[in-house]
Backbone as JSON, one array per atom type, in Angstrom:
{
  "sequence": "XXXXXXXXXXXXXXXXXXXXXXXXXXXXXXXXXXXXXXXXXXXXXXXXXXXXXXXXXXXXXXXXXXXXXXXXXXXXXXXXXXXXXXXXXXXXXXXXXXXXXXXXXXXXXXXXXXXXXXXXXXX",
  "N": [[0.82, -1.19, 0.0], [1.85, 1.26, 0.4], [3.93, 1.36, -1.19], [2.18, 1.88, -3.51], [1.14, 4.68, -2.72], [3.2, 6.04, -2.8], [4.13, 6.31, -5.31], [1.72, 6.92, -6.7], [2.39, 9.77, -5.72], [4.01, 10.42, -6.58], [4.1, 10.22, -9.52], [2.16, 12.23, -9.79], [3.44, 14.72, -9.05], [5.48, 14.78, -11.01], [3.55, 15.16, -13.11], [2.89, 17.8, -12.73], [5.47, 18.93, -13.24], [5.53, 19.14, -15.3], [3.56, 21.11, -16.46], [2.04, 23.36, -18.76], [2.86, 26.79, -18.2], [0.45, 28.97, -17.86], [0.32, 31.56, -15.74], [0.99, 34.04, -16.84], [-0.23, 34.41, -19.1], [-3.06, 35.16, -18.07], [-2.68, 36.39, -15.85], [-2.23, 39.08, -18.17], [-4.88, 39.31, -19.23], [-6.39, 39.43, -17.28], [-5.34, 42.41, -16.31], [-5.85, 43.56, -18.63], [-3.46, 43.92, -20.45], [-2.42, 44.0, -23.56], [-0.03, 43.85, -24.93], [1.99, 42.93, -23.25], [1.54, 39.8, -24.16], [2.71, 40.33, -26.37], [5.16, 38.58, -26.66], [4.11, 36.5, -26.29], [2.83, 35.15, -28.16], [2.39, 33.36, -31.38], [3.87, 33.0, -34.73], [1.53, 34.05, -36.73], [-1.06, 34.22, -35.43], [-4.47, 33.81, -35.11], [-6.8, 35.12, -34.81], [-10.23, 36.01, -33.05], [-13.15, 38.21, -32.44], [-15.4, 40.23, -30.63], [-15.96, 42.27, -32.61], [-14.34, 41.9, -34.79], [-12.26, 39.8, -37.24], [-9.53, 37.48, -37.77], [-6.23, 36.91, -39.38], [-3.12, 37.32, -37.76], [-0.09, 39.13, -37.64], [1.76, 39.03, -34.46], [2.11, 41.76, -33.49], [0.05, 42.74, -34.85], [-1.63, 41.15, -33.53], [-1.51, 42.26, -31.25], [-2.37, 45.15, -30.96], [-5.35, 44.61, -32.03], [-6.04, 43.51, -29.43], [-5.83, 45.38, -27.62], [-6.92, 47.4, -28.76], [-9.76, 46.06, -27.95], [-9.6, 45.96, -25.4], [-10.11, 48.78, -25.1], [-12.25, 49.57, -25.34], [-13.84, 48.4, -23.22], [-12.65, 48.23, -20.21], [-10.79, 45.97, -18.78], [-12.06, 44.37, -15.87], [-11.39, 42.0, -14.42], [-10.7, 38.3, -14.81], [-10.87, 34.98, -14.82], [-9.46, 31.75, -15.13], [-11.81, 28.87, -15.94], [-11.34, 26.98, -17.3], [-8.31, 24.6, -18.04], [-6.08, 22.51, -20.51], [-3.48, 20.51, -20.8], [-2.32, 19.21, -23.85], [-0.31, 16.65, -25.01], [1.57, 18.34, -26.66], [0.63, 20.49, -26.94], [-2.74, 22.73, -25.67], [-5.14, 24.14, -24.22], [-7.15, 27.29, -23.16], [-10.19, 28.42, -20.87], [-11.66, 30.85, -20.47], [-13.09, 33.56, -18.13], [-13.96, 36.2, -18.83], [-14.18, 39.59, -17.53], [-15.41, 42.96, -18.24], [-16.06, 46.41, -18.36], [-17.8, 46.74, -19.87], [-19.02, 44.36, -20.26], [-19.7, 40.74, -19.85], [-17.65, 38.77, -21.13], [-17.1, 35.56, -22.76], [-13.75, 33.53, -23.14], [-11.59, 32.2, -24.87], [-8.81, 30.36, -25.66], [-6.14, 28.96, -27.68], [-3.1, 26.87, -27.55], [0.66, 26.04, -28.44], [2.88, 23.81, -26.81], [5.93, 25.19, -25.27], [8.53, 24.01, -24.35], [8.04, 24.93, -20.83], [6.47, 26.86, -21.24], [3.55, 28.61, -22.76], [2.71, 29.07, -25.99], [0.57, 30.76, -28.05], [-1.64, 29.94, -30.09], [-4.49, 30.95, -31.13], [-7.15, 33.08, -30.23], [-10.13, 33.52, -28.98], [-12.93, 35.7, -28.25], [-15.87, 36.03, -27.36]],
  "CA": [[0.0, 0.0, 0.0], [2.67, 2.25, 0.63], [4.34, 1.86, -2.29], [1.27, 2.7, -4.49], [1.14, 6.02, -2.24], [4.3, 6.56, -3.06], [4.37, 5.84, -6.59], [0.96, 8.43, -6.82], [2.77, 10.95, -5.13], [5.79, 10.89, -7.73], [3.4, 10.59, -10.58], [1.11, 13.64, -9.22], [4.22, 15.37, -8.6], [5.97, 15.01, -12.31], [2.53, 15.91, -13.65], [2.62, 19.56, -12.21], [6.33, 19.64, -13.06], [5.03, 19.14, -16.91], [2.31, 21.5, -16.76], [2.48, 24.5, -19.36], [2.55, 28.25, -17.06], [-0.75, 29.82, -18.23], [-0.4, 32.31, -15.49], [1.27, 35.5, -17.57], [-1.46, 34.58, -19.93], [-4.27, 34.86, -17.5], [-2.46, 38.29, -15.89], [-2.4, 39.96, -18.58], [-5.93, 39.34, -19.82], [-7.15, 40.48, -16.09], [-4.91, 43.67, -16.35], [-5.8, 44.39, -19.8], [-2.32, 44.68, -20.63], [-1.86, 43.25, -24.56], [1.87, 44.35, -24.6], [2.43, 41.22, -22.04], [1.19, 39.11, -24.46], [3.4, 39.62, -27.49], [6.14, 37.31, -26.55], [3.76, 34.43, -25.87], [2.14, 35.05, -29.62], [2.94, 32.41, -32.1], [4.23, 33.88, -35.81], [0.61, 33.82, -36.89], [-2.16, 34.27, -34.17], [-6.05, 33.64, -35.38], [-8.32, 35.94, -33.33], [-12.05, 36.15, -33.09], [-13.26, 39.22, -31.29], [-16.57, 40.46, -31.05], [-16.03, 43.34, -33.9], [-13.25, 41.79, -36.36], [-11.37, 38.58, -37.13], [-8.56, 37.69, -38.86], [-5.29, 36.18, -38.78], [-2.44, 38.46, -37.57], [1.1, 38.66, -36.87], [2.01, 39.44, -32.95], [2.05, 42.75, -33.04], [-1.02, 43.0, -34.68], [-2.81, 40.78, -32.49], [-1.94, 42.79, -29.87], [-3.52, 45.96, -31.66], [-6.27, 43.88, -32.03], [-6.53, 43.07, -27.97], [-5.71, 46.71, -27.33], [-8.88, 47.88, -29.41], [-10.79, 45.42, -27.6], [-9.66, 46.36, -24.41], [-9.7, 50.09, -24.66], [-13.81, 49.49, -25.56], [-14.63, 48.6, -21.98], [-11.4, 47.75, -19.46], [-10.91, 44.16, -17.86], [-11.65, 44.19, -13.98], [-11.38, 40.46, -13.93], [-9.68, 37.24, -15.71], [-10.76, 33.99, -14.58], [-9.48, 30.33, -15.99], [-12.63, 28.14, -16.25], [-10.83, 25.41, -17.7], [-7.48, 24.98, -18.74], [-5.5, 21.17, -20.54], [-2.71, 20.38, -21.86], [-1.97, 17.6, -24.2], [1.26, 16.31, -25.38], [2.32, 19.79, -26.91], [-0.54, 21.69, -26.87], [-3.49, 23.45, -24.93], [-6.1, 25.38, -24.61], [-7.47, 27.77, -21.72], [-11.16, 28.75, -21.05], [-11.71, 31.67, -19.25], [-14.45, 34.26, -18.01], [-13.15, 38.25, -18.35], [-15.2, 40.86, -16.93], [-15.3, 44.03, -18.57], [-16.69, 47.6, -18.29], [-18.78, 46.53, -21.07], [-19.7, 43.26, -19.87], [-19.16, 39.45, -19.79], [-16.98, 37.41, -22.13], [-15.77, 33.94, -22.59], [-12.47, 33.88, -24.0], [-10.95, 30.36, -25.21], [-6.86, 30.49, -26.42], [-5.79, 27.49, -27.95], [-1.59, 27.28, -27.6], [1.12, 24.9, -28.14], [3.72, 24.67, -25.69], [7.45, 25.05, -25.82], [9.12, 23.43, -22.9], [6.58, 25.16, -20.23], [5.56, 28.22, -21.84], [2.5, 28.62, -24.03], [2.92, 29.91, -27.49], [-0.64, 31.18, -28.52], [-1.8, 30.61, -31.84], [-5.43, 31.68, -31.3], [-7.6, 34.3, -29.43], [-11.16, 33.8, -29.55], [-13.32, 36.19, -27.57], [-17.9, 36.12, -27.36]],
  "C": [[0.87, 1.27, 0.0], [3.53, 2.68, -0.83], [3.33, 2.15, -3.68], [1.17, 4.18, -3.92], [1.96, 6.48, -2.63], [4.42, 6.85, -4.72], [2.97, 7.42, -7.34], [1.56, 9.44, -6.48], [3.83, 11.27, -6.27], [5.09, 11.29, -9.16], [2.35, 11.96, -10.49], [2.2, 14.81, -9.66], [5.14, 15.75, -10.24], [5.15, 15.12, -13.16], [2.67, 17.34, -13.38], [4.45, 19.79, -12.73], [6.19, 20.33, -14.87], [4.4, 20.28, -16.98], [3.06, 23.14, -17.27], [1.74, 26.28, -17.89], [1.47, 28.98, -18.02], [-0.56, 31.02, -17.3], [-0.43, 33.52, -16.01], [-0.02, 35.68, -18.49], [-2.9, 35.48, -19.04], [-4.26, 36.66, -16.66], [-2.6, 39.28, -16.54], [-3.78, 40.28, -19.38], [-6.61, 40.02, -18.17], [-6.51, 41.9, -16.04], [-5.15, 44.25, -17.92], [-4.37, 44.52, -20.44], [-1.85, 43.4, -22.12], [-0.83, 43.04, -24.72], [2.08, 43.23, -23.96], [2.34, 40.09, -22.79], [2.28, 38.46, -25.66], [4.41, 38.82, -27.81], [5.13, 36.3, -26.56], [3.02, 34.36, -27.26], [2.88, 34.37, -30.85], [3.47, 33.4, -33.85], [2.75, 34.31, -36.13], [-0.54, 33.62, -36.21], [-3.81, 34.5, -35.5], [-6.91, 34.16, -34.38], [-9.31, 36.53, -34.15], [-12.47, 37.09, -32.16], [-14.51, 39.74, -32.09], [-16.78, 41.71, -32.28], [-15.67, 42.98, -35.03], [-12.9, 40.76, -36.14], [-10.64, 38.42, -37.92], [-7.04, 36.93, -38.8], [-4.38, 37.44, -38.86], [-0.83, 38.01, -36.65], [1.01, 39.01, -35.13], [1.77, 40.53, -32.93], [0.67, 43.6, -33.67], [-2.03, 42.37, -34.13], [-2.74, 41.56, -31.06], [-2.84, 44.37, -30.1], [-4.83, 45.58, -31.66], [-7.07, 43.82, -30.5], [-6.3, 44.21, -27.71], [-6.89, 47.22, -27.6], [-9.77, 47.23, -28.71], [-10.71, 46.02, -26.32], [-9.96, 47.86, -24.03], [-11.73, 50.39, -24.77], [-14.47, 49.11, -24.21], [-13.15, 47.31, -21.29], [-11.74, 46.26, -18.6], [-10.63, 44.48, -16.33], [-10.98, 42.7, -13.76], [-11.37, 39.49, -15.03], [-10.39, 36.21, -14.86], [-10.76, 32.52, -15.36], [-10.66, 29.08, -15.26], [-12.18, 26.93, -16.07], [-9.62, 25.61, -18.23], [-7.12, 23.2, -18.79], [-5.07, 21.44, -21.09], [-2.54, 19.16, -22.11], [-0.44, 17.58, -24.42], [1.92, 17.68, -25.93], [1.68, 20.63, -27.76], [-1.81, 21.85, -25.67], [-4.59, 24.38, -25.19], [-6.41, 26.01, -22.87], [-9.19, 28.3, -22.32], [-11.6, 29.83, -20.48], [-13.13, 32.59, -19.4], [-13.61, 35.77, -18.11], [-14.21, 38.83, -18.07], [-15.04, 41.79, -17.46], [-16.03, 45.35, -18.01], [-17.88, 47.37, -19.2], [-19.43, 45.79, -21.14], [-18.99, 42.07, -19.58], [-18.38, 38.76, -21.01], [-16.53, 36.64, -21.95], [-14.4, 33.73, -23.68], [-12.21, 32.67, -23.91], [-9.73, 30.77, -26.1], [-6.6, 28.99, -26.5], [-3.99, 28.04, -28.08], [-1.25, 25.83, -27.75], [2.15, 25.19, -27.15], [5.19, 24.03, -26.69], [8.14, 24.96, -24.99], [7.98, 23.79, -21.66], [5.53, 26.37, -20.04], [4.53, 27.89, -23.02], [2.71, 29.58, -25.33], [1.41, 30.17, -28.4], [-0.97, 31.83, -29.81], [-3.03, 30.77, -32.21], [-6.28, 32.43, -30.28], [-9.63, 34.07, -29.6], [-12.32, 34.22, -28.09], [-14.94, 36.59, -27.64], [-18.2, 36.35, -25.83]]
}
C-alpha cells in the first residue's frame, strides 16, 4: 500500500512539473495589458473578437486586444478550464469588462513550459 502512495505521489508530482505556465497569460488578460502578451504570440495568431477577425502577426494581435480592451477595461480574468496535451493546450476563461461578460478560449502549443498562442477567440 505504501508503495502505491508513493508511486501516486511521484506521478502527481511530475505531472505539475510538466504542466504549461498559463499564469502570464491569465495576468495579462485580467490587467488588460496586450503588450504582455506579445512574446507568448505564435508567428501567426487567429483571433475572433466580437467586432473583427482575422489572422495576424504578434504585433497585430496585440492591436487587435488593445482595441478590444480600450472598448470597456478588464476588472477580472478567470481560468474556467485549462489542458494540456502532449504539446498543446487550450485555456477557457471568463473576463469581466466595463462593457460586460466574455468567454475567451486560447488554444496554444507549448514550448518546454511556456505557451505559445496561436489563437484568441473572444464572445
Amino acid at each position: 500500500m505504501q508503495k502505491f502512495f508513493t508511486l501516486t505521489i511521484l506521478l502527481f508530482c511530475s505531472v505539475l512539473v510538466m504542466a504549461t505556465d498559463i499564469a502570464p497569460v491569465s495576468a495579462a488578460f485580467k490587467s488588460g495589458n496586450a503588450s504582455a502578451l506579445l512574446s507568448m504570440f505564435d508567428a501567426e495568431v487567429d483571433m475572433a473578437l466580437p467586432e473583427s477577425s482575422g489572422k495576424y502577426n504578434p504585433k497585430g494581435a496585440v492591436e487587435m486586444l488593445n482595441k478590444f480592451f480600450a472598448s470597456g477595461k478588464p476588472t477580472n480574468f478567470t481560468v474556467v478550464h485549462n489542458a494540456d496535451k502532449k504539446d498543446s493546450g487550450f485555456i477557457v476563461g471568463k473576463l469581466i469588462t466595463a462593457k460586460g461578460e466574455f468567454r475567451v478560449n486560447i488554444s496554444y502549443r507549448t514550448d518546454g513550459n511556456a505557451a505559445i498562442i496561436q489563437s484568441v477567440r473572444i464572445e
